[in-house]
C-alpha positions in Angstrom: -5.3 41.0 -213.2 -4.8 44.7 -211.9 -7.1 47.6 -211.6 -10.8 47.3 -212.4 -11.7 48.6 -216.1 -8.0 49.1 -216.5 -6.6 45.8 -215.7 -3.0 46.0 -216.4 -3.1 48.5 -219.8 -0.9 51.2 -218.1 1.8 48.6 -217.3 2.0 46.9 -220.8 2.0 50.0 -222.5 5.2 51.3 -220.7 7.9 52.7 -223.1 10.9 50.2 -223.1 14.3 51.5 -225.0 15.4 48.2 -225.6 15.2 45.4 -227.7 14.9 43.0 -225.2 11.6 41.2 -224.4 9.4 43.7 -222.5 9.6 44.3 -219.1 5.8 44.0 -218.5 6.0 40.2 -220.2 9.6 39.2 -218.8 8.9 40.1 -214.9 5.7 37.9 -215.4 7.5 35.5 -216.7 9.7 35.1 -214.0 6.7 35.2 -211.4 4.2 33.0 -213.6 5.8 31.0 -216.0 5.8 31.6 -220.0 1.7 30.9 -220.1 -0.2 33.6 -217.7 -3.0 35.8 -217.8 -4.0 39.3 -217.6 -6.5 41.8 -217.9 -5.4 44.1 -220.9 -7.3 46.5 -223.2 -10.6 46.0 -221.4 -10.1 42.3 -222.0 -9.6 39.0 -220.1 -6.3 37.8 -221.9 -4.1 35.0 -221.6 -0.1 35.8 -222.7 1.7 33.3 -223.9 5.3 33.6 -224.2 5.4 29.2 -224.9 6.6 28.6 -228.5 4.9 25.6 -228.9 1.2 27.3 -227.7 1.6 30.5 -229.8 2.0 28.4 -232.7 -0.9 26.2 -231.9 -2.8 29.4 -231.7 -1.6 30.5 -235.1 -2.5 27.1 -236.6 -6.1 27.1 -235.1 -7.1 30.0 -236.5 -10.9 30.1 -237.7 -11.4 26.9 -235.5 -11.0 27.5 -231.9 -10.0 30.9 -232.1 -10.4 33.7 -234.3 -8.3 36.7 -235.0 -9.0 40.0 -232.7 -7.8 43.9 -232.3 -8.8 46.1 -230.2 -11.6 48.5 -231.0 -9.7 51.6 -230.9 -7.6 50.3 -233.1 -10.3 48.4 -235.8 -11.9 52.0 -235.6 -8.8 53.1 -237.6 -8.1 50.6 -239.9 -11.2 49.0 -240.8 -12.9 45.8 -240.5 -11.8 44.0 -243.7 -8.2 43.2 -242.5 -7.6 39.7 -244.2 -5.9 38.8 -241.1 -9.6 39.3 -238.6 -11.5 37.2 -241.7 -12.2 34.4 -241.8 -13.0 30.9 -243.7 -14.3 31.4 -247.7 -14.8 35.5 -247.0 -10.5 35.2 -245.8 -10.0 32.6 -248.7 -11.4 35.5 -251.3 -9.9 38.6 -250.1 -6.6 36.6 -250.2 -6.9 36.0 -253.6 -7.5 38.9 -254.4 -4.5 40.6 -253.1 -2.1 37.7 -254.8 -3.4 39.2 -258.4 -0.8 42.4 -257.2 1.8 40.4 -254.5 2.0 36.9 -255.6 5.0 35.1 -257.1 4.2 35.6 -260.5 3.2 39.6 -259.8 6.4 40.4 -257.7 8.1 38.9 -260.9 6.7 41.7 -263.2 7.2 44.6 -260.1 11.0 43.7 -259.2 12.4 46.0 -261.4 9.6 48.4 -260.3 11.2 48.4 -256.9 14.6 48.8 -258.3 13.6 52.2 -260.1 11.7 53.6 -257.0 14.6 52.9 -254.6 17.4 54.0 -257.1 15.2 57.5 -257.8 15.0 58.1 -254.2 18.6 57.3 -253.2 19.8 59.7 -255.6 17.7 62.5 -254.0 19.0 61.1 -250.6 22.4 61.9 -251.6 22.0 65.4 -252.8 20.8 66.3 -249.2 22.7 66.9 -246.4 21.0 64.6 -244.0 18.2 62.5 -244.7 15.8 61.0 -241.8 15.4 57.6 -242.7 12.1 56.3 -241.8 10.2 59.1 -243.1 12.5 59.0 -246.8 11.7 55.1 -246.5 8.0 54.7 -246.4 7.4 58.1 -248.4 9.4 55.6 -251.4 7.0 52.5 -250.7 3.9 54.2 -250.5 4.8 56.2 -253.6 5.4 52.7 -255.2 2.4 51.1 -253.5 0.0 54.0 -254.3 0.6 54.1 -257.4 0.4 50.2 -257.9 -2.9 49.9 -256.2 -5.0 53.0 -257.1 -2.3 55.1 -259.2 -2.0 57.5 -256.5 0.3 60.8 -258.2 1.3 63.0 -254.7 2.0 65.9 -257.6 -1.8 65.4 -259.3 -3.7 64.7 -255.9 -5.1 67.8 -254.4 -5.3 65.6 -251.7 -1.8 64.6 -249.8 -2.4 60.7 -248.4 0.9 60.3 -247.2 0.1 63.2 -244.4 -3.6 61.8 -243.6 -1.6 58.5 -242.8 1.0 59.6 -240.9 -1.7 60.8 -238.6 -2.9 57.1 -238.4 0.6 55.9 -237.4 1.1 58.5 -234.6 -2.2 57.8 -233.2 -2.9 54.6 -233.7 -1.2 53.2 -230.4 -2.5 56.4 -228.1 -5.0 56.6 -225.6 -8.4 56.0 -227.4 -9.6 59.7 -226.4 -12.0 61.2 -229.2 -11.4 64.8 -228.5 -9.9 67.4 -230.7 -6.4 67.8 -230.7 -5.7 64.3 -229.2 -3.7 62.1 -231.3 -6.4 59.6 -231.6 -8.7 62.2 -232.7 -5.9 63.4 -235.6 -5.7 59.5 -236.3 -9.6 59.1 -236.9 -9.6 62.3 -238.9 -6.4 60.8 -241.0 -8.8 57.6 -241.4 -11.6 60.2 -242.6 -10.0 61.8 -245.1 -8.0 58.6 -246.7 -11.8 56.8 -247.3 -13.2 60.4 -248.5 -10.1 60.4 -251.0 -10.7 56.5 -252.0 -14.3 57.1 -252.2 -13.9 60.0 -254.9 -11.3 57.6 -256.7 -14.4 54.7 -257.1 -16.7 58.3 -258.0 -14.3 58.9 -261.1 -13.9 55.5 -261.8 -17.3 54.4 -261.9 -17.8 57.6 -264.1 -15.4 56.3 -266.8 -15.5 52.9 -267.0 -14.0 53.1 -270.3 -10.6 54.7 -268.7 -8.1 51.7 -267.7 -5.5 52.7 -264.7 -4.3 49.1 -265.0 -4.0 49.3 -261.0 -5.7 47.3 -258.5 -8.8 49.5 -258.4 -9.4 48.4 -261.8 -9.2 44.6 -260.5 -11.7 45.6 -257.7 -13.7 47.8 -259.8 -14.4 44.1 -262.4 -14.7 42.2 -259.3 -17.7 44.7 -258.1 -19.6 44.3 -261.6 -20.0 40.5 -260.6 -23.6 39.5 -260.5 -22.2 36.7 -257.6 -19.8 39.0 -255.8 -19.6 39.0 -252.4 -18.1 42.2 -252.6 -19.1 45.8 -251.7 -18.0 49.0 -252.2 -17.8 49.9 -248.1 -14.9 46.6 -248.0 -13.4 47.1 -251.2 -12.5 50.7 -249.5 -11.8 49.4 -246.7 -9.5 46.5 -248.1 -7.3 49.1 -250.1 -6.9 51.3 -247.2 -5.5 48.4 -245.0 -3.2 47.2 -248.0 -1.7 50.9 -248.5 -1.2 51.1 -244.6 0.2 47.6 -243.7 2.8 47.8 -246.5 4.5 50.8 -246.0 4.3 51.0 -242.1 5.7 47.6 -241.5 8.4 47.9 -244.8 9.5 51.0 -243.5 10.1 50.2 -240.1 11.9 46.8 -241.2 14.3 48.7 -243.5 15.1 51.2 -241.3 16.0 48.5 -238.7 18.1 46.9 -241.0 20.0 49.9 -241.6 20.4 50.4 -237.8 21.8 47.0 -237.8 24.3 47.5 -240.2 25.6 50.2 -239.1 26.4 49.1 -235.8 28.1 46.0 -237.3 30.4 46.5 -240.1 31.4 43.1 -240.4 27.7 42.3 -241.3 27.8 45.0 -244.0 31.3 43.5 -245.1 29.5 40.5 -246.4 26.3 42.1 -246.9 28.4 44.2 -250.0 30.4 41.5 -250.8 27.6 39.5 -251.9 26.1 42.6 -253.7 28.7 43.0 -255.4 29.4 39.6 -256.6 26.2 39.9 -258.0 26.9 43.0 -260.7 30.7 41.2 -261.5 28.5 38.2 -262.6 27.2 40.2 -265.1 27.0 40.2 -268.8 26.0 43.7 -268.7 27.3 46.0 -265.1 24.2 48.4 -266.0 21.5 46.0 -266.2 18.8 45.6 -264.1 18.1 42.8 -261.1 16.5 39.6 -262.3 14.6 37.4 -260.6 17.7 35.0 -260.2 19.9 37.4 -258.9 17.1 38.1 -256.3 16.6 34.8 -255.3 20.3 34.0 -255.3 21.0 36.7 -252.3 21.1 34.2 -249.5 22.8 36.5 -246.9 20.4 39.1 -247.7 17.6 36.6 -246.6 19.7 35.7 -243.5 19.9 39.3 -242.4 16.3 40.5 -243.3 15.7 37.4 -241.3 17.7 38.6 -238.0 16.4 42.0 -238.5 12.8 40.8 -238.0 13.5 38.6 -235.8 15.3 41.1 -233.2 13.4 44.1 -234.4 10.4 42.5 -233.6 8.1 44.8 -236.0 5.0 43.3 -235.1 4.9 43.0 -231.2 2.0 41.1 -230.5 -0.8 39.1 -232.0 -4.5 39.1 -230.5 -7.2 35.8 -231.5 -10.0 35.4 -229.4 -11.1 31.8 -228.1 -15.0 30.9 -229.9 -14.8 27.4 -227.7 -13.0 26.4 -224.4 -9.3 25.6 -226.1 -7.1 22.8 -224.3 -3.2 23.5 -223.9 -1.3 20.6 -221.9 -2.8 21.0 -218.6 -4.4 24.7 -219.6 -7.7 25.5 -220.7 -8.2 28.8 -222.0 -12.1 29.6 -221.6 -14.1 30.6 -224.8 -14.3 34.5 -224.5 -10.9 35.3 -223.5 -8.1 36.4 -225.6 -5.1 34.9 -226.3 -2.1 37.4 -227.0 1.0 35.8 -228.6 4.5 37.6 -227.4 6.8 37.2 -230.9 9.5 39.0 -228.7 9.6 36.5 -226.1 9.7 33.8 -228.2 12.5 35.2 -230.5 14.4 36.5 -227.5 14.1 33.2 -225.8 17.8 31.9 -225.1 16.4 28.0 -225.5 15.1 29.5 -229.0 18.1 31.4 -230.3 21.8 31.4 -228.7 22.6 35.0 -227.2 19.7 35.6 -229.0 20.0 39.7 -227.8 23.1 39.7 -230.4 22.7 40.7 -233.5 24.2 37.9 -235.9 22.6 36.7 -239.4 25.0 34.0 -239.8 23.0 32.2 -237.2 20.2 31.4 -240.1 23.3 29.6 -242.0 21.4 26.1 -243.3 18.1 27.2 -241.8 14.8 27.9 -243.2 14.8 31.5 -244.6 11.5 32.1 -245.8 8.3 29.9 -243.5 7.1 30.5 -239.9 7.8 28.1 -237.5 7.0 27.6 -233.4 10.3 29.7 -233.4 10.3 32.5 -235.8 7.1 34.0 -236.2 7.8 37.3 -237.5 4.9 37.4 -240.0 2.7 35.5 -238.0 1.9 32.0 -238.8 -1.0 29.5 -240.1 -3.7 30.9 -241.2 -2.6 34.2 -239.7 0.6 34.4 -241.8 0.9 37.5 -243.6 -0.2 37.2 -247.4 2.5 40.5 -247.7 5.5 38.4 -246.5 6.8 38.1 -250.1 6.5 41.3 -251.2 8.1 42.9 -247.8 11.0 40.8 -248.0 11.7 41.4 -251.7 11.5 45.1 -250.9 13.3 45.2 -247.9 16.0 43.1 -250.8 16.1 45.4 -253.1 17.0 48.1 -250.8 19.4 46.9 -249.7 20.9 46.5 -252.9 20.4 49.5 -254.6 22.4 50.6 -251.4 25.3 48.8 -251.1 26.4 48.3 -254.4 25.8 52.7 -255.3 25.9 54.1 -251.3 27.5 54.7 -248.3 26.3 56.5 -245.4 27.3 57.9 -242.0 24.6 57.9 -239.0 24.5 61.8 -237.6 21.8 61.8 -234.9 18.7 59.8 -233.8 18.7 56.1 -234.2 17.0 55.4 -230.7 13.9 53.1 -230.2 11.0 52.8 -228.4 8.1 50.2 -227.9 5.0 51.2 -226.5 4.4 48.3 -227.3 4.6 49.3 -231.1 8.4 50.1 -232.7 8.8 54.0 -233.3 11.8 56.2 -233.8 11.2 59.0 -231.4 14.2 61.3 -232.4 14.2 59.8 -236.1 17.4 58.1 -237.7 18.8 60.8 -239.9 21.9 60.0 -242.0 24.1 61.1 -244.4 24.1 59.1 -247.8 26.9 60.2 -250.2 28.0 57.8 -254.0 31.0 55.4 -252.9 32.9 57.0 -255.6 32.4 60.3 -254.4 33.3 58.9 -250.8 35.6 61.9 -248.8 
């Protein structure tokens, strides 16, 4: 359980430059088993690297065990996370969030997607180098801003995109609260993005006859309810967590997708052969993407697929036990935490064949789109991620816009690490450049 207070934090927050499982969880697993426990983040935890048990966990959520983060971590991005809610309250906010990402919504946004990425690729290429991540999610968070509270970077005095940069850099450091700590940054990112959103509701509330057609406007009807269980502290707080988890977890997807590609050309053979297909199928070469072009880009799905599943954006899930729980011959006490490993159980070698090789033809015939006790890269149950849809239709049309129009040349960075969170320490800058203007 290692040292009092501390338990075994220092250890699982290691940096690891590989994708491989992580060396805290896979030396335990060779002294303990795949089910062990711990004492992490000033919590009594159970790991569990099992397939089968992290997706019992999953699909027992708001029964005998209830989502949990850390409180450094809820400090930062809120309390009205659909994923910690729970029962009707969950049901609600869920809802709500399908009125903008549902299937009927990402319908009417495709093309939305398609204009964002094809604006910022053609900036891309009139610059020498572009670092990837960073030109990523400043494209979905000027799509998503403006889709949820019609944020306009060139109108705002305010810049939202910096405050939540702070967040990401500091959202994974040592919880210390004093100035110039990154944690400290982080908090005063968090300030400053709920000062901003709180000035939006201000304006709004003082023109209620001025339509944005965004989702504030949806919120803002949903407020005036008589029977609304609504306020205005989680309606702030539920924007701010839909602005961050999209275009952190988007970003770093795509980004790792590129990687991918780039280190296998074969992959991007048939990647761009499929792309391409698409536009000779055409009636009219210059048209947009519809949605049956979208949904006909099975590669694409194979490969987002592999990318999530090896990139592993989201490196653990936390629930917390409200009643003893029974595994097999287990019993995890009520109080404790389980923590689900997705790594282990995507890098598992009983899971996935060579599963440290990077090979999208290995979801040929398979399930491309649910969770399962195997793939579990948005979660699962009642824990799935309502953005799923949306992230994999952006991370789609990407890759589109890029193959078919781009090429591009890796110049330096690229390198990973997990602490236990994904980052790009040096970047991934690259060179984009048209295919017909190719050298």
């Amino acid at each position: 359980m290692g040292w009092p207070l501390l338990g075994e934090t220092l250890q699982f927050t290691i940096a690891n430059q590989t994708l491989d499982t992580p060396p805290f969880i896979k030396s335990r697993i060779k002294r303990y088993g795949s089910i062990f426990r711990s004492s992490l983040l000033g919590s009594r935890v159970i790991v569990s690297t099992d397939s089968e048990l992290g997706y019992m966990v999953l699909q027992q959520q708001g029964q005998s065990l209830k989502g949990w983060y850390p409180p450094n971590i809820r400090k930062v991005i809120g309390n009205q996370l659909v994923a910690s809610m729970h029962g009707s309250f969950r049901k609600y906010l869920k809802n709500m969030i399908l009125t903008v990402i549902g299937p009927q919504s990402l319908k009417r946004i495709l093309s939305g997607v398609e204009s964002v990425a094809t604006r910022n690729m053609e900036v891309w290429a009139s610059q020498k180098t572009v670092n990837l991540k960073i030109a990523v999610a400043d494209m979905i968070f000027e799509f998503m801003g403006k889709k949820l509270i019609s944020y306009d970077p060139k109108k705002s005095s305010e810049n939202l995109r910096e405050h939540f940069d702070a967040l990401v850099q500091g959202l994974y450091s040592f919880p210390l609260k004093i100035p110039g700590t990154a944690y400290y940054k982080c908090l005063q990112g968090r300030k400053k993005v709920m000062m901003t959103l709180k000035n939006m509701l201000k304006e709004r509330n003082a023109q209620p006859n001025k339509v944005q057609h965004d989702f504030f406007d949806y919120v803002l009807e949903e407020l005036k309810q008589k029977d609304t269980i609504l306020t205005e502290e989680i309606s702030l707080d539920f924007i701010f967590g839909l602005l961050f988890a999209n275009f952190e977890s988007a970003s770093q997807a795509i980004t790792m997708a590129i990687k991918f590609l780039t280190d296998n050309p074969r992959t991007l053979k048939e990647l761009t052969e499929e792309h391409e297909k698409i536009l000779r199928n055409r009636e009219n070469p210059k048209a947009g993407l519809t949605w049956e072009e979208y949904k006909s880009m099975t590669f694409t799905f194979q490969l987002i697929n592999e990318t999530l599943r090896l990139g592993n954006i989201a490196p653990v899930l936390f629930s917390e036990a409200v009643t003893d729980f029974k595994f097999k011959d287990y019993t995890i006490p009520s109080g404790w935490l389980v923590m689900v490993s997705p790594p282990a159980v995507h890098l598992d070698p009983l899971n996935y064949k060579n599963p440290l090789d990077f090979n999208p033809w290995r979801w040929e015939g398979m399930d491309l789109k649910d969770a399962s006790k195997t793939f579990m890269a948005f979660g699962g149950g009642q824990r799935y991620c309502v953005g799923s849809d949306l992230a994999r239709l952006e991370m789609a049309v990407f890759l589109h816009c890029l193959v078919t129009k781009y090429g591009w040349k890796p110049i330096k960075g690229g390198d990973i690490v997990r602490t236990p969170a994904l980052h790009f320490p040096n970047g991934f800058h690259v060179e984009f450049f048209e295919k017909d203007k190719q050298n």
